[in-house]
DRENNU-348710 format. One line per 10 residues: number of its first residue (from 1); their letters; for each residue x, y, z of C-alpha. Coordinates in Angstrom, 2 decimals. Layout:
BEGIN
NUM) a) X/Y/Z ~ ...
***
This chain:
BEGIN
1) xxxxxxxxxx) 56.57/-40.76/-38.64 ~ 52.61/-40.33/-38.70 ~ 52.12/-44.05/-37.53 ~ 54.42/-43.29/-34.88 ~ 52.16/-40.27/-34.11 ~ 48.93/-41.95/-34.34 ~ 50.00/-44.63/-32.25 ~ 51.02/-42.26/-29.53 ~ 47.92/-40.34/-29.64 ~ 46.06/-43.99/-28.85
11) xxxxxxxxxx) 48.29/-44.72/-26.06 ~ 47.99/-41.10/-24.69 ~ 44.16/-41.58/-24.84 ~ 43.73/-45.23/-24.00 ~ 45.73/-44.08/-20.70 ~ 43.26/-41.31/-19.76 ~ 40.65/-43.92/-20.33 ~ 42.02/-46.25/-17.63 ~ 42.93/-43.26/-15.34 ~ 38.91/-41.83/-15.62
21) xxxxxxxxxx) 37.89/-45.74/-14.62 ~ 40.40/-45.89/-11.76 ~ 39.15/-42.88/-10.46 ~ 35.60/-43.92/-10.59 ~ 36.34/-47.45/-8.83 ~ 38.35/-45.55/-6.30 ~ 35.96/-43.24/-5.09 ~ 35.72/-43.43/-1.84 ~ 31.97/-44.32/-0.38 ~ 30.35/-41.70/2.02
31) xxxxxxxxxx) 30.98/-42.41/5.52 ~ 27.12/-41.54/5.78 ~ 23.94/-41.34/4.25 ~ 20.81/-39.43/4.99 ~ 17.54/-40.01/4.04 ~ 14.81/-37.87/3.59 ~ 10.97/-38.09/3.29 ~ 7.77/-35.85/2.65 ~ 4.66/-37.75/1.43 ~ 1.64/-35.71/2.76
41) xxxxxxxxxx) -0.33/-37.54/-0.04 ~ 0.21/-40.41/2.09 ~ -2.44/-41.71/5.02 ~ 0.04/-42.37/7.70 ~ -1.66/-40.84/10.64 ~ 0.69/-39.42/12.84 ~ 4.16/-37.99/12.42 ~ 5.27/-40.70/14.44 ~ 4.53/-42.85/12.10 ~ 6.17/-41.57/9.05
51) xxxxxxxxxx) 9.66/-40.92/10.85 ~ 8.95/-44.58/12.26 ~ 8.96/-45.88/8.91 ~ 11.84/-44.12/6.94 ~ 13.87/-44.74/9.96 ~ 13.05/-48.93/9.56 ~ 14.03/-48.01/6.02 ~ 16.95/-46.20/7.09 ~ 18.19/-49.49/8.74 ~ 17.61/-51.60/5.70
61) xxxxxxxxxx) 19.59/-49.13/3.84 ~ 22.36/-49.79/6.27 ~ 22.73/-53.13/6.70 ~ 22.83/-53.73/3.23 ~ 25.31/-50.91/2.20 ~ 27.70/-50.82/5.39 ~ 27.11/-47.19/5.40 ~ 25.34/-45.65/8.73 ~ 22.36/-43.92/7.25 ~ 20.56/-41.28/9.04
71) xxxxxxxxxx) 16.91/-40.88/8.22 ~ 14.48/-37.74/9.07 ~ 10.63/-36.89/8.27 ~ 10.10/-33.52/6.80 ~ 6.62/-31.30/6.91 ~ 7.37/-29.21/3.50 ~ 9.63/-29.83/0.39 ~ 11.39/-26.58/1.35 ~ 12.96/-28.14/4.42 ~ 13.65/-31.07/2.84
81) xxxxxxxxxx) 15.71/-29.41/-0.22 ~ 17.83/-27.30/1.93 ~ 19.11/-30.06/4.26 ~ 20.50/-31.32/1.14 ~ 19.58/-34.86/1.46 ~ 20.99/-37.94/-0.37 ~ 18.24/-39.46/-0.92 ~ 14.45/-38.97/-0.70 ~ 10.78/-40.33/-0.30 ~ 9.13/-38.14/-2.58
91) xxxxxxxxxx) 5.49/-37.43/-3.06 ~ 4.10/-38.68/-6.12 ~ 3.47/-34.56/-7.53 ~ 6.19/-32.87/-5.97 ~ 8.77/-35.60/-7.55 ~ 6.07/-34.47/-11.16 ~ 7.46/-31.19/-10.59 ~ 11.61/-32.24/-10.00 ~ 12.02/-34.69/-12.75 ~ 15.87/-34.12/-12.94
101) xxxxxxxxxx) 15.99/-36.37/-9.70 ~ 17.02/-39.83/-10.37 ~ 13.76/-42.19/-9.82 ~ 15.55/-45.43/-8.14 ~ 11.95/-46.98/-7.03 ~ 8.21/-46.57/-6.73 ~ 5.98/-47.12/-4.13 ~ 3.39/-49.44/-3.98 ~ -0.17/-48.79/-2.17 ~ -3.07/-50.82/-2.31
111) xxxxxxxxxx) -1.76/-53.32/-5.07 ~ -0.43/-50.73/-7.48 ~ 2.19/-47.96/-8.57 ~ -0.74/-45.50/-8.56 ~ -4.20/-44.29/-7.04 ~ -7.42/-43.58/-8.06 ~ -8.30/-39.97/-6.87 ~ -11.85/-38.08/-6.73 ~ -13.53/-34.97/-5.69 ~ -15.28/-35.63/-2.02
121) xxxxxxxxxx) -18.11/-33.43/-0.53 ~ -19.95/-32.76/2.22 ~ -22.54/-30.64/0.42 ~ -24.28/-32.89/-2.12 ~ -22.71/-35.06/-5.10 ~ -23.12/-32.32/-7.74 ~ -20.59/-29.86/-8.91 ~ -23.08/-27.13/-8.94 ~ -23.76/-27.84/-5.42 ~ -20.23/-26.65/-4.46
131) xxxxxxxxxx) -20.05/-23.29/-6.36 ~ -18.98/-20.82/-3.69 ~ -18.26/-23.29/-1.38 ~ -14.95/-23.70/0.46 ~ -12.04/-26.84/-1.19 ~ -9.49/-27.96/1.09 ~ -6.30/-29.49/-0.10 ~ -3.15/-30.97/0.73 ~ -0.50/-28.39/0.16 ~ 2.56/-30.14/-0.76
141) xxxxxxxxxx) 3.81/-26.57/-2.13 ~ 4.33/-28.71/-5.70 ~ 2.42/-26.54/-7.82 ~ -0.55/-27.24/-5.79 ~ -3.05/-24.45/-8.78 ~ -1.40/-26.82/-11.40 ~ -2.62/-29.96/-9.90 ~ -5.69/-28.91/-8.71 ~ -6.92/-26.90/-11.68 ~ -5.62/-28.68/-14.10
151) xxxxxxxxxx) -4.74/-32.18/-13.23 ~ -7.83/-32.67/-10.83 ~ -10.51/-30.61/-12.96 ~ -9.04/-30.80/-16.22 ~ -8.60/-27.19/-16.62 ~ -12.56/-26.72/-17.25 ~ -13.82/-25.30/-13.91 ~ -13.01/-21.53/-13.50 ~ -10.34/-20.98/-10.41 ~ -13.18/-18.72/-9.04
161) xxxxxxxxxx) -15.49/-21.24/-9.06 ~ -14.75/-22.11/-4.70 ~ -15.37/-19.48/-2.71 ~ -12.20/-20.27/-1.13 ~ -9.12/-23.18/-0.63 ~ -7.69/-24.25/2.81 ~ -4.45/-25.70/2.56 ~ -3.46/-28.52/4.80 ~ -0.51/-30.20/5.62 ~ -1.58/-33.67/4.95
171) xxxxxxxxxx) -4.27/-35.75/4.16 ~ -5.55/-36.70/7.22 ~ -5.86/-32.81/7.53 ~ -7.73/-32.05/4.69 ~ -10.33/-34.84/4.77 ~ -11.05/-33.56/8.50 ~ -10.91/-30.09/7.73 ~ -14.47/-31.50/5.60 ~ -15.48/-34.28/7.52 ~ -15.10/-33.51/11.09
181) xxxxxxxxxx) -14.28/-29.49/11.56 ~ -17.02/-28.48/8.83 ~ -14.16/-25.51/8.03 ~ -14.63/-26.49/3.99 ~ -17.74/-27.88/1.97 ~ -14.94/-30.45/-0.70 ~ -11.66/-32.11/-0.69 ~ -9.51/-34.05/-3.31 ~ -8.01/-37.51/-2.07 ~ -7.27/-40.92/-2.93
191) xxxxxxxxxx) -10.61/-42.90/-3.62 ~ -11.42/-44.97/0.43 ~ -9.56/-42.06/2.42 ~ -12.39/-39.68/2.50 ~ -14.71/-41.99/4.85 ~ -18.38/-40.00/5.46 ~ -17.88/-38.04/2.64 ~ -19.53/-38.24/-0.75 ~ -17.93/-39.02/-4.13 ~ -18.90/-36.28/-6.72
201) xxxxxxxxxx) -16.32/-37.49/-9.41 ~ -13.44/-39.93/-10.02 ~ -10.27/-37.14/-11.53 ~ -7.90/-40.00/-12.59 ~ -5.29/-41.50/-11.33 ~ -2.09/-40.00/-9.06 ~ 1.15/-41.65/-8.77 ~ 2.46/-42.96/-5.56 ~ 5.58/-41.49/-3.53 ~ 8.63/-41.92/-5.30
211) xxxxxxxxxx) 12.16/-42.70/-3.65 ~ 15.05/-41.05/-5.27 ~ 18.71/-39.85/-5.24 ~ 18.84/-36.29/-4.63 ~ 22.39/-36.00/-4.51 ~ 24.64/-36.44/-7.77 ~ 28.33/-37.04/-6.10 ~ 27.43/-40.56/-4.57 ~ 29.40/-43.62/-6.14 ~ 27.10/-45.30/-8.59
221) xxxxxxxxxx) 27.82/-48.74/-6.83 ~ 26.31/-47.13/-3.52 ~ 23.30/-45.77/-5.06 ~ 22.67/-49.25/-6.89 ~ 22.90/-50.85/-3.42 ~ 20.73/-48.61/-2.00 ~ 18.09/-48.94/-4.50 ~ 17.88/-52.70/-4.41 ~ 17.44/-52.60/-0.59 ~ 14.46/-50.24/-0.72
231) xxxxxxxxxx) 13.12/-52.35/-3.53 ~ 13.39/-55.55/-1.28 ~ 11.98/-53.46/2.06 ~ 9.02/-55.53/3.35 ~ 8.18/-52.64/6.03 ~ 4.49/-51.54/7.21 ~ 2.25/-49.05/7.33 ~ 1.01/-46.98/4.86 ~ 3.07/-47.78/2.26 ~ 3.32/-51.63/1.29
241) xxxxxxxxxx) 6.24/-51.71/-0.42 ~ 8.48/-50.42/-3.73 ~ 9.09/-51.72/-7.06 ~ 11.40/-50.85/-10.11 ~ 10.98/-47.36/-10.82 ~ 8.40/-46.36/-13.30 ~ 9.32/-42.56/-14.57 ~ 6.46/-42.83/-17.42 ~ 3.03/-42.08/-14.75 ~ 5.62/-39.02/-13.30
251) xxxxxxxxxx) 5.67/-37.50/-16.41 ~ 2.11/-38.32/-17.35 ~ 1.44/-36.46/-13.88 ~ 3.66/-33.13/-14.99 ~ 1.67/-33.38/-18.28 ~ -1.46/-33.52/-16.55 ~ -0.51/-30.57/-14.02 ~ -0.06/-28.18/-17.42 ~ -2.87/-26.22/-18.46 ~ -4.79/-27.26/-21.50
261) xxxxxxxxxx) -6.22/-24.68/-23.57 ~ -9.09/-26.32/-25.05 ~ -10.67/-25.27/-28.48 ~ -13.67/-26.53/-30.93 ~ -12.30/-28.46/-33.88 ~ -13.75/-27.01/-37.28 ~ -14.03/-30.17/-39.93 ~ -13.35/-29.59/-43.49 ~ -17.20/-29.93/-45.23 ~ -17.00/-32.64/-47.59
271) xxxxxxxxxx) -17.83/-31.47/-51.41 ~ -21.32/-31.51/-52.76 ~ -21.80/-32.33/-56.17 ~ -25.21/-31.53/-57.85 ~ -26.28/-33.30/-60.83 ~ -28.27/-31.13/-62.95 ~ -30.88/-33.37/-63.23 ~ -31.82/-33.22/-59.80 ~ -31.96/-29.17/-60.11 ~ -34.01/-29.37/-63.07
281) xxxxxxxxxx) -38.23/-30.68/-62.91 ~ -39.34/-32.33/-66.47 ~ -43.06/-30.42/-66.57 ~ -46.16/-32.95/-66.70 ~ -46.19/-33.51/-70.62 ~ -49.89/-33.96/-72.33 ~ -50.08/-37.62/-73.62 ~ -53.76/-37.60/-75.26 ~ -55.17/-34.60/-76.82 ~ -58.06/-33.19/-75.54
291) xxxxxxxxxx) -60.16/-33.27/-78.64 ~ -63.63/-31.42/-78.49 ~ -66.39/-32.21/-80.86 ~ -67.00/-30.12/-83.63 ~ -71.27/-30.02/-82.97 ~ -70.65/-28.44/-79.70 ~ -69.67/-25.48/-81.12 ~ -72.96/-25.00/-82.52 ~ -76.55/-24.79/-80.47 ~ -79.39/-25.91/-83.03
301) xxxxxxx) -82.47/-23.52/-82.92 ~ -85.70/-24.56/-82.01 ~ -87.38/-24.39/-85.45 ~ -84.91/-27.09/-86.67 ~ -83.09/-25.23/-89.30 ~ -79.53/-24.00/-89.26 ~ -78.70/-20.71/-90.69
***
C-alpha cells in the first residue's frame, strides 16, 4: 500500500514537471519589442545620432529574432523606466545603481569594457586652484553626489569644497559648459573628451553603457536571441561594439559610488624587553693603587736634624 503511494506521489509530481516545461516552451513570443537607450556618458554628439544608432540596433534585433522591435532615445532614466521598456542601453552608473537588471552585454569604447576618467579644468592643474570654483557634470540622475563625491574624489574632498555644480544633460554639455561657455571653472569626463582643457587628476576607471533586459516576462529563448545579436552588432559611432557581459566592473562601480569613512590604523607596539645589564653602568674600578711615599709626609728642616 505505501509503494503504491509513493509511486503515485512520483507520477503526480513527475507530471507537474512536464506540465511547468510545456508551459515554458509554449510561451508565446511578444509580437514586439522595444528598445530603450540613455547613455549621456557617451560622446555621440547630437540626438540624432544616438536614436540613429539604437534604431540600426533595433533592426539587428529584428532580423535576427523575427520580432518587429521598436527602438527610442531617452534624455533621463525617469522617462526611460516609465515607458516600461524591454530592453535597454544603459549608462555604465545608472545600470551601478539598478543591478537587479539582467546584464546581457557590455559595450565596448576605445578597445575596452571601461574608461579612464579624470578631473578637467580650465583654472590651473591644481586642486587648490579650484576651491570655490564652479564643477559641471553630467547628470544622469544615478546618484550623481555618490559618484562624484565618492567614486570621482574618493570621498576625501569636502562637498563644499565647489562653490557650485551645473548639471548637464550630456557630455558634450558639460565639457562646453567649461570649455566654450566659461559657465564652470572643472568637469569630470572620460580621459580625450575634454579637448582644451587641462588634466588635474586621473579618478579611475568607469564602466561603459550596459545593454540589458528590463523586462522579466520575455521567453528566455527571445532574450538569448536578442543578446547574441547585439553582441554580433558591428554598428558605428560612438560606441564600437558589445561583448559578453561583464557584471564584476558594475559592481566595482556601486562599491565605488558608497561612501568610505576613512580612519588612521593604530598598530599594536611590539614588546620591549630590557636586559638589566643594559640599565645598569659597572663604575670605572681602580686597577693600580695609588701609593704615596712615606718621606713626603715629612719636610726636613734646614739644620739637618729631625725631631
Amino acid at each position: 500500500m505505501g509503494s503504491r503511494i509513493i509511486i503515485a506521489a512520483c507520477a503526480a509530481c513527475a507530471a507537474c514537471v512536464a506540465l511547468a516545461a510545456g508551459t515554458a516552451a509554449a510561451q508565446p513570443a511578444p509580437q514586439k519589442i522595444t528598445i530603450g537607450m540613455y547613455a549621456p556618458t557617451v560622446e555621440f554628439g547630437a540626438a540624432q545620432a544616438r536614436l540613429a544608432y539604437v534604431q540600426g540596433l533595433a533592426r539587428a534585433i529584428e532580423q535576427a529574432t523575427g520580432i518587429k522591435t521598436e527602438a527610442q532615445s531617452y534624455a533621463n532614466i525617469t522617462a526611460l523606466k516609465k515607458d516600461a521598456v524591454d530592453f535597454a542601453i544603459i549608462d555604465g552608473m545608472c545600470y551601478a545603481t539598478n543591478l537587479g537588471w539582467k546584464l546581457l552585454a557590455t559595450s565596448t569604447i576605445g578597445g575596452g569594457t571601461t574608461r579612464p576618467w579624470a578631473l578637467f579644468s580650465s583654472a590651473g592643474d591644481s586642486m587648490q586652484a579650484l576651491k570655490g570654483k564652479k564643477l559641471a557634470f553630467i547628470a544622469t540622475g544615478c546618484n550623481d553626489a555618490g559618484f562624484i563625491d565618492n567614486a570621482m574624489l574618493e570621498s576625501e574632498v569636502d562637498a563644499a569644497f565647489f562653490g557650485g555644480r551645473s548639471g548637464k544633460s550630456d557630455l558634450t554639455s558639460a565639457v562646453a559648459e567649461v570649455a566654450s561657455y566659461k559657465a564652470a571653472q572643472a568637469v569630470f569626463a572620460p580621459v580625450g573628451s575634454a579637448k582644451g582643457l587641462t588634466k588635474v587628476f586621473d579618478t579611475g576607471s568607469v564602466p561603459n553603457p550596459a545593454f540589458v533586459a528590463i523586462s522579466s516576462k520575455l521567453p528566455p529563448a527571445v532574450a538569448d536571441k536578442v543578446a547574441a545579436s547585439v553582441i554580433g552588432f558591428g554598428g558605428s559611432g560612438a560606441i564600437a561594439g558589445w561583448t559578453k557581459p561583464s557584471r564584476e566592473i558594475y559592481a566595482a562601480l556601486a562599491g565605488r559610488m558608497a561612501k568610505v569613512v576613512k580612519a588612521g590604523v593604530l598598530a599594536a607596539a611590539d614588546p620591549v624587553r630590557i636586559d638589566a645589564k643594559d640599565a645598569l653602568i659597572d663604575p670605572p674600578t681602580l686597577k693600580d693603587s695609588a701609593v704615596v711615599d712615606v718621606r713626603h709626609h715629612f719636610v726636613r728642616p734646614s739644620g739637618g736634624r729631625l725631631e
